[in-house]
C-alpha positions in Angstrom: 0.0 0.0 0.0 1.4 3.6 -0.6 2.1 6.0 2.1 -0.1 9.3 1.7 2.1 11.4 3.2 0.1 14.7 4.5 2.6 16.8 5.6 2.5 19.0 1.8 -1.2 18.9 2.4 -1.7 20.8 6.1 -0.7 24.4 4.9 -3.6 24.0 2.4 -6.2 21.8 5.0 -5.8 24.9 7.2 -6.3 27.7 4.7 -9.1 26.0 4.0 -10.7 25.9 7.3 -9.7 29.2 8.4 -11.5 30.8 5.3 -14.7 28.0 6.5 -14.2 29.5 10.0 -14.1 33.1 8.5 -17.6 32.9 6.6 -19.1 30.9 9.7 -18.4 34.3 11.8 -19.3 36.7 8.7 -22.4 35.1 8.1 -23.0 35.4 11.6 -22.7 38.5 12.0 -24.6 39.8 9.6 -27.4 38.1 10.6 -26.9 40.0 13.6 -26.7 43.3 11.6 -30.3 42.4 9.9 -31.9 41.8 12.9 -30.6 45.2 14.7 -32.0 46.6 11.2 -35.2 45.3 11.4 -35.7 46.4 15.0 -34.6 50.0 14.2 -37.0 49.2 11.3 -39.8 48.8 13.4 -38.7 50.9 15.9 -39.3 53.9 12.9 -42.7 52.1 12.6 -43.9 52.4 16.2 -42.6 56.3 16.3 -44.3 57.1 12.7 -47.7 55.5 14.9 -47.8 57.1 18.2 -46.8 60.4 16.2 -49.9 60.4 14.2 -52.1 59.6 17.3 -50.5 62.0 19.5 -51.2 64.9 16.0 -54.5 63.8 16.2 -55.0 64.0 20.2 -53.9 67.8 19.7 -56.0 68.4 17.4 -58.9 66.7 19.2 -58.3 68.8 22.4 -57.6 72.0 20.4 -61.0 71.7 18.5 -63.0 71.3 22.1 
């Protein structure tokens, strides 16, 4: 049987898992970065709300 020998191999075996480790960790964290964006999203939502209701309570006291 032939000897695979895998010394010539490890400086490629760990390129490759430090760039799999990389994107794990990118990925990551932009899933992170679209959640924070869809909070502030509806964050923007909530404020655009209570602003029309709170327009609308002025305007309601101011009339009576």
């Amino acid at each position: 049987m032939n000897n695979l020998n895998i010394k010539p191999l490890l400086p490629y075996i760990m390129i490759i898992f430090t760039v799999a480790m990389s994107w794990g960790m990118v990925s990551e964290r932009l899933e992170a970065v679209e959640k924070k964006s869809d909070s502030i999203s509806q964050m923007q939502q909530d404020i655009a709300v209570i602003k029309e209701k709170i327009i609308w309570i002025e305007e309601y006291l101011i009339e009576r």
